[in-house]
C-alpha positions as YAML, in Angstrom:
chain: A
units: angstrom
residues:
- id: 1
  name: UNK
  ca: [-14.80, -3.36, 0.78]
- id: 2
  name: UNK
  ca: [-14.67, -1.71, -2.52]
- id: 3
  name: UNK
  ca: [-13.06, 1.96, -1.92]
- id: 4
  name: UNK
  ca: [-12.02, 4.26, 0.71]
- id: 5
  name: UNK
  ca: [-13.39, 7.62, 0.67]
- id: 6
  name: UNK
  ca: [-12.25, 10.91, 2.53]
- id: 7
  name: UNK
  ca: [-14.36, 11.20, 5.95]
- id: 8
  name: UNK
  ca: [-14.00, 7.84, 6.98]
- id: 9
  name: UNK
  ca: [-16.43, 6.47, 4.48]
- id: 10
  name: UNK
  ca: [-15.95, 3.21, 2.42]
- id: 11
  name: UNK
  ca: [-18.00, 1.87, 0.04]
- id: 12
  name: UNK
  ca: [-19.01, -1.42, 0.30]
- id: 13
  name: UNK
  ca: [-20.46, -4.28, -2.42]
- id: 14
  name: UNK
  ca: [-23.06, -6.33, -0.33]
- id: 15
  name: UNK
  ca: [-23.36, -10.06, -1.42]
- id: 16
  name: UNK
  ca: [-26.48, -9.06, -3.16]
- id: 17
  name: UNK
  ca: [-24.75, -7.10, -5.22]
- id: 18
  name: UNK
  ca: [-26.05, -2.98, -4.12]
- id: 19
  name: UNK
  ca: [-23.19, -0.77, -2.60]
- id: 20
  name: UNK
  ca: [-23.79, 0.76, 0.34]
- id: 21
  name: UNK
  ca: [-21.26, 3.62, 2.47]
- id: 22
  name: UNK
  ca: [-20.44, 2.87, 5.46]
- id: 23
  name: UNK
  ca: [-17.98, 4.13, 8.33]
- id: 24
  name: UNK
  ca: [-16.53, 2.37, 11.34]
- id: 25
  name: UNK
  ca: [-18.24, 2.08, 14.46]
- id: 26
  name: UNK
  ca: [-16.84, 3.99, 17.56]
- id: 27
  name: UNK
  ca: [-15.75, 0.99, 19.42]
- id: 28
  name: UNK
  ca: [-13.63, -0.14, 16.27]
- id: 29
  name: UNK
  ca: [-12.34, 3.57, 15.67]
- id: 30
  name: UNK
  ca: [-9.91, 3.15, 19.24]
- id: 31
  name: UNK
  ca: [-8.80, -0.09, 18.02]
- id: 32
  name: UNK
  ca: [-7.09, 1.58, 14.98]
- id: 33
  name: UNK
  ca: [-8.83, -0.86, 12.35]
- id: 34
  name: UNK
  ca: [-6.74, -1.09, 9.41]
- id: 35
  name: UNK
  ca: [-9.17, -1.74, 6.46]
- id: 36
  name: UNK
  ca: [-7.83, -1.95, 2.88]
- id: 37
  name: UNK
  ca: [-9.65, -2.45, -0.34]
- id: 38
  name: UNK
  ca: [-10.83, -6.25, -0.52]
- id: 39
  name: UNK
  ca: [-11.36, -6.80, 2.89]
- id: 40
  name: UNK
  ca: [-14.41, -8.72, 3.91]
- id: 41
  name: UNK
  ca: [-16.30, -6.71, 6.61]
- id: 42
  name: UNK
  ca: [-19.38, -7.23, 8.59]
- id: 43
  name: UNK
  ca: [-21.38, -4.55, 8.43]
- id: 44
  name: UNK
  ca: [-25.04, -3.13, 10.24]
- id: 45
  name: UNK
  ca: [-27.58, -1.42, 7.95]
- id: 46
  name: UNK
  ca: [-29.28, 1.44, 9.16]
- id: 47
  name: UNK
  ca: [-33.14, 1.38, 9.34]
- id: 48
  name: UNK
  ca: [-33.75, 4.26, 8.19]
- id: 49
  name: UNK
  ca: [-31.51, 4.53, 4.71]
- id: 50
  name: UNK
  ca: [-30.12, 1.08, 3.46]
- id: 51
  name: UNK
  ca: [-27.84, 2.60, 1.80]
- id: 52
  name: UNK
  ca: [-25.74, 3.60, 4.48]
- id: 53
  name: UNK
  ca: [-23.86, 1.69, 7.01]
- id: 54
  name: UNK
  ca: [-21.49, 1.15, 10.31]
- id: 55
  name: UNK
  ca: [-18.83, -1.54, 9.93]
- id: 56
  name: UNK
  ca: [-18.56, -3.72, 13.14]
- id: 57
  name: UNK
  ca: [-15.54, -6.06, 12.37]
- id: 58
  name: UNK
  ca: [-13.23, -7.51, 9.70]
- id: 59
  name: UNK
  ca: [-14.35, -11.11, 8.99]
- id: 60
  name: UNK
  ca: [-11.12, -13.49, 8.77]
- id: 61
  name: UNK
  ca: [-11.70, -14.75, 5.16]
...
């Protein structure tokens, strides 16, 4: 994770290098997920715009 934004909305560098935003699913919105800045997240693309994004964990680095 690169930034948090207002709305919910991070910004996130992919390991190919593009950014993409991206907010927390629903499921992972009751569990009050703490994400800061340099977390490594994994993260489900939308098919329609691949810039944009739904985080479904934190990965344990």
């Amino acid at each position: 994770m690169v930034e948090q934004l207002p709305s919910d909305l991070y910004r996130l560098a992919l390991a190919d290098r593009s950014t993409v935003l991206a907010h927390v699913s629903d499921r992972r919105q009751n569990d009050f997920l703490r994400l800061l800045p340099g977390d490594k997240v994994e993260v489900r693309l939308s098919p329609q715009d691949r810039r944009r994004g739904r985080i479904i964990r934190r990965v344990q680095a």
